[in-house]
MDAnalysis code that builds the backbone (N, CA, C; Angstrom):
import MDAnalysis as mda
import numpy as np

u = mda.Universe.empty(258, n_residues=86, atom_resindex=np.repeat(np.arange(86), 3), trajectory=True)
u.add_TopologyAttr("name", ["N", "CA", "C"] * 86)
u.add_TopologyAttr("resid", np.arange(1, 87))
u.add_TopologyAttr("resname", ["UNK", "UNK", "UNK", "UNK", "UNK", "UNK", "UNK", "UNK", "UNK", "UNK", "UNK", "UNK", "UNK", "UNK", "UNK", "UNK", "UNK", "UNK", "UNK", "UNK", "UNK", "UNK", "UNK", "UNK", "UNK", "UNK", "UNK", "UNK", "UNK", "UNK", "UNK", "UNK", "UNK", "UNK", "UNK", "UNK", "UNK", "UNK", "UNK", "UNK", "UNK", "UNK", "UNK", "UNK", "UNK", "UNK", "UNK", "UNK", "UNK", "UNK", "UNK", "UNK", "UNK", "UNK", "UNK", "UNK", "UNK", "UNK", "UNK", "UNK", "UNK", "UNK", "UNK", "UNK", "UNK", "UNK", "UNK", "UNK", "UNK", "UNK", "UNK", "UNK", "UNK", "UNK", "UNK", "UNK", "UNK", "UNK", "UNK", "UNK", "UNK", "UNK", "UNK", "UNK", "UNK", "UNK"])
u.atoms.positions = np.array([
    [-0.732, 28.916, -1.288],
    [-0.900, 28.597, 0.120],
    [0.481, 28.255, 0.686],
    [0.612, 28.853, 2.208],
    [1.617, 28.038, 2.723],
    [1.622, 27.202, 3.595],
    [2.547, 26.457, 3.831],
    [2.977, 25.235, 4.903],
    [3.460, 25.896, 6.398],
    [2.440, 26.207, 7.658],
    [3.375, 26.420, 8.276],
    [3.972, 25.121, 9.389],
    [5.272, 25.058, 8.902],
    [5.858, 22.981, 10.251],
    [5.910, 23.435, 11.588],
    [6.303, 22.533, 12.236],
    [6.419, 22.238, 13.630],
    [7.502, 23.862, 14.204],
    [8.467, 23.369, 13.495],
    [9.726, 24.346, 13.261],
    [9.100, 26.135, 13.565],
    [7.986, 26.245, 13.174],
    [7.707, 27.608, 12.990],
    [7.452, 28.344, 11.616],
    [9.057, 27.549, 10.822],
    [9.151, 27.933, 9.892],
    [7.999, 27.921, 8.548],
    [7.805, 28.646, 7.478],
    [6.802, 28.300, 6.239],
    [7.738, 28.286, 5.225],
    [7.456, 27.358, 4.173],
    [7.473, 26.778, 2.726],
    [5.819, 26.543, 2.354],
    [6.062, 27.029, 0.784],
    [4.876, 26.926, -0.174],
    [4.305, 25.434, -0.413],
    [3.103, 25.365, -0.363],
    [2.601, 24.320, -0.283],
    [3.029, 23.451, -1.785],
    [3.331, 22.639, -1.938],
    [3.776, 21.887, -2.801],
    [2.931, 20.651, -2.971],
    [1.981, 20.333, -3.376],
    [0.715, 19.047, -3.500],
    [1.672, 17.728, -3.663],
    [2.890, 17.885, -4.542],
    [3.332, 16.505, -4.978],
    [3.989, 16.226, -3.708],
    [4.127, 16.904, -2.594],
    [5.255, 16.027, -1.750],
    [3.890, 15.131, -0.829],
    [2.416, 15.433, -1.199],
    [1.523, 14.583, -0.988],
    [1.388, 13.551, -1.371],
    [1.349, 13.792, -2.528],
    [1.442, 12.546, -3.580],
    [1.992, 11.131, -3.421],
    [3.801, 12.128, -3.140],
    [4.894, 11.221, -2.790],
    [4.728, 10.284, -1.681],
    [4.568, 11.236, -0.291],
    [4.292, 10.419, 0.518],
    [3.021, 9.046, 0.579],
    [2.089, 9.747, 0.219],
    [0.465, 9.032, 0.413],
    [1.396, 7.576, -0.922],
    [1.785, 7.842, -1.470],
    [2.321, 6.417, -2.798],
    [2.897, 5.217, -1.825],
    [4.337, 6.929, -1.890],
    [5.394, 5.495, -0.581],
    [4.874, 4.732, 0.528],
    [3.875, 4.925, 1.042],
    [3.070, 4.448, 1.931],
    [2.074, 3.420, 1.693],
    [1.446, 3.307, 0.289],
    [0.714, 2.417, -0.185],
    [-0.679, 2.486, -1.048],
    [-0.834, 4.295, -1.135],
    [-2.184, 4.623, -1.399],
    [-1.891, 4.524, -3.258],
    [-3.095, 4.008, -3.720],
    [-2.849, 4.265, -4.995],
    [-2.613, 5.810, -5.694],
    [-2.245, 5.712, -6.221],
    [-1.659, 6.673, -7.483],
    [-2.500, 7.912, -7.546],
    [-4.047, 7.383, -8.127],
    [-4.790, 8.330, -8.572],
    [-5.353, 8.953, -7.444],
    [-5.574, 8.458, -6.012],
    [-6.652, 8.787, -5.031],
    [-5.581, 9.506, -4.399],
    [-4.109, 9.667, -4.433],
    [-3.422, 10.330, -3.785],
    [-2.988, 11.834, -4.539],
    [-3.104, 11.870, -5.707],
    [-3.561, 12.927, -6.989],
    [-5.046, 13.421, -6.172],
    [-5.708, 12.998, -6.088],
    [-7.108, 13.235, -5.573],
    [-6.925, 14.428, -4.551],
    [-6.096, 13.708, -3.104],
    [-6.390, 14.584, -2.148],
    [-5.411, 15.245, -1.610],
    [-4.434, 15.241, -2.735],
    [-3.596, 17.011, -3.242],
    [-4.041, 18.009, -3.616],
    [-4.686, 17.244, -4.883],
    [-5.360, 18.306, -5.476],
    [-6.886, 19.216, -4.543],
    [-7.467, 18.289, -3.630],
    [-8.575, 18.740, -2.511],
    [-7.677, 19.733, -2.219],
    [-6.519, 19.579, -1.314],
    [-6.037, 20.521, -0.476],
    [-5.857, 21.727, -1.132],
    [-5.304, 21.736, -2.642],
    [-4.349, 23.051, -3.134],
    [-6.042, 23.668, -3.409],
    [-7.091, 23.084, -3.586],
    [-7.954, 23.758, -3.701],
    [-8.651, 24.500, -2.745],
    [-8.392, 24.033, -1.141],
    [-8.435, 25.352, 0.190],
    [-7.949, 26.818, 0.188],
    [-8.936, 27.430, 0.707],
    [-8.947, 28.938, 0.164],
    [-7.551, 29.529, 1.560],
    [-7.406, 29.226, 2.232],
    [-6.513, 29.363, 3.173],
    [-5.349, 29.917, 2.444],
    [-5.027, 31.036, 3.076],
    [-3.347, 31.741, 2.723],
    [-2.245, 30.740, 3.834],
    [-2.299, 29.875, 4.800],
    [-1.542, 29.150, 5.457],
    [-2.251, 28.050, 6.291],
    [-1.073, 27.090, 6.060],
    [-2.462, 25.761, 6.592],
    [-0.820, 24.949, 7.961],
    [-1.123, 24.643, 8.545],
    [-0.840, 24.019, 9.649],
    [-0.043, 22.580, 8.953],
    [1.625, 22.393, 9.515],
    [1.653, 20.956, 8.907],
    [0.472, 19.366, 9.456],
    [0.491, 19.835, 10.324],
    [-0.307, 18.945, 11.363],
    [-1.670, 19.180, 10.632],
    [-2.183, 19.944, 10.310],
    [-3.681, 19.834, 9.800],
    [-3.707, 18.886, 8.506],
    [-2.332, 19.303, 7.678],
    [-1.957, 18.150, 6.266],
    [-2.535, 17.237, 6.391],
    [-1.693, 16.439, 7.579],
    [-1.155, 15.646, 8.039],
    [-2.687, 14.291, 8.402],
    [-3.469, 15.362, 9.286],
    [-4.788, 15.187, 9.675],
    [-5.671, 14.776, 8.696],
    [-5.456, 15.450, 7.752],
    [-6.614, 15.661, 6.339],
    [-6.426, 14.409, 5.406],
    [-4.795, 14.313, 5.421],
    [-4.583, 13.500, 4.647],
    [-4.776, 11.853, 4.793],
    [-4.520, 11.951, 6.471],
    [-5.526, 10.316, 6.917],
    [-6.886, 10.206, 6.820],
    [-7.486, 11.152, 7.314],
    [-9.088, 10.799, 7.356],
    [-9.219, 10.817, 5.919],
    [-8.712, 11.283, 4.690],
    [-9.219, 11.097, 3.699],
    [-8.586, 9.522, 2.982],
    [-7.664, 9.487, 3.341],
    [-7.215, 8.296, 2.769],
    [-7.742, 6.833, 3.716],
    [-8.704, 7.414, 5.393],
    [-9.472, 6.153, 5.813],
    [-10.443, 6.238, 5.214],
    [-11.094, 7.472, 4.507],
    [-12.770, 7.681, 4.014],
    [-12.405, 6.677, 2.727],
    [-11.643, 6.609, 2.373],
    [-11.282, 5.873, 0.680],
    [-10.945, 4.786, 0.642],
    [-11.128, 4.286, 1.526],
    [-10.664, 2.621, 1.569],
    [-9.149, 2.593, 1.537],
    [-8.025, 3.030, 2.161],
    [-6.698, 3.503, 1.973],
    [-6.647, 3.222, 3.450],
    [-7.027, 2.784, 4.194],
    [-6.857, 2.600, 5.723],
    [-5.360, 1.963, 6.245],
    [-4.868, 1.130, 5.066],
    [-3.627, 0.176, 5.154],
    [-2.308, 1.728, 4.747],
    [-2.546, 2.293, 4.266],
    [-1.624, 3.466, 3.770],
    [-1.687, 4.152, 5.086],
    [-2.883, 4.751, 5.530],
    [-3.293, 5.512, 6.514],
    [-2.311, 5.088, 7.837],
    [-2.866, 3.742, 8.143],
    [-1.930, 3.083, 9.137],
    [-0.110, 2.942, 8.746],
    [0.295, 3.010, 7.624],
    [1.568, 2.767, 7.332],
    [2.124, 4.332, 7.365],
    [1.069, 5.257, 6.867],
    [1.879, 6.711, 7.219],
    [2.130, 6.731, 8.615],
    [0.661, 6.251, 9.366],
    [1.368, 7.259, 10.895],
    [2.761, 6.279, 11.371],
    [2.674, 4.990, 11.041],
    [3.717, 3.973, 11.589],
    [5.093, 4.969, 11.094],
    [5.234, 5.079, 10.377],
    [6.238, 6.089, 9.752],
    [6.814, 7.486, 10.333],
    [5.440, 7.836, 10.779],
    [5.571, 9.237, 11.344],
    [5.870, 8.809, 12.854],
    [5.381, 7.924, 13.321],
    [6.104, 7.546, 14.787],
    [7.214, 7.392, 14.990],
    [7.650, 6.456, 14.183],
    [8.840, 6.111, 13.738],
    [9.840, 7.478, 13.403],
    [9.711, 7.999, 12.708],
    [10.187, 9.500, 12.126],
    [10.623, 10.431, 13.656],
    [9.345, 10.368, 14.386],
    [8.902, 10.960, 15.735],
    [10.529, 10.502, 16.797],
    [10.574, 9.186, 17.018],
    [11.441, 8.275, 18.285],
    [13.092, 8.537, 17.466],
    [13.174, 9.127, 16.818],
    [14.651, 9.368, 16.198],
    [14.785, 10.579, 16.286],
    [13.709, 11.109, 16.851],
    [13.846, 12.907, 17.470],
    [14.120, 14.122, 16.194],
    [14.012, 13.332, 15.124],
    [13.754, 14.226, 14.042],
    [12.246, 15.138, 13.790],
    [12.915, 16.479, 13.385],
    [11.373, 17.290, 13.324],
    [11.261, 17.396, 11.681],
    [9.353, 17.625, 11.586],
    [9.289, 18.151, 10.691],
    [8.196, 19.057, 10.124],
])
């Protein structure tokens, strides 16, 4: 599957940079293994960064991860007001 970003551009979907993020943020370990592995399992030849992005909160509010959930988007706002894309 690929990634297509904001940019236009596509890169191959890579599950661990899920991982990474959903951790640094606060989600445990295994439940962020969890809903990498959901995604790489979508039959989709290209998925939207923004849909990730989407998927990856509501699943991490469905899981009791709501404190991660809230610390990603704080991040991504944050990320957002420094006019960096991604």
């Amino acid at each position: 599957m690929e990634v297509r970003k904001k940019s236009g551009s596509t890169e191959v979907f890579m599950p661990e940079k899920v991982v990474v993020s959903a951790v640094k943020c606060g989600c445990p370990y295994d439940t962020a293994r969890e809903i990498a592995s959901s995604l790489s399992a979508r039959k989709e030849s290209t998925i939207e960064s923004t849909e990730i992005r989407e998927y990856v909160l509501s699943e991490l509010r469905s899981r009791d991860a709501t404190s991660a959930a809230d610390a990603w988007e704080a991040y991504d706002r944050e990320k957002k007001n420094r006019g960096e894309v991604g």
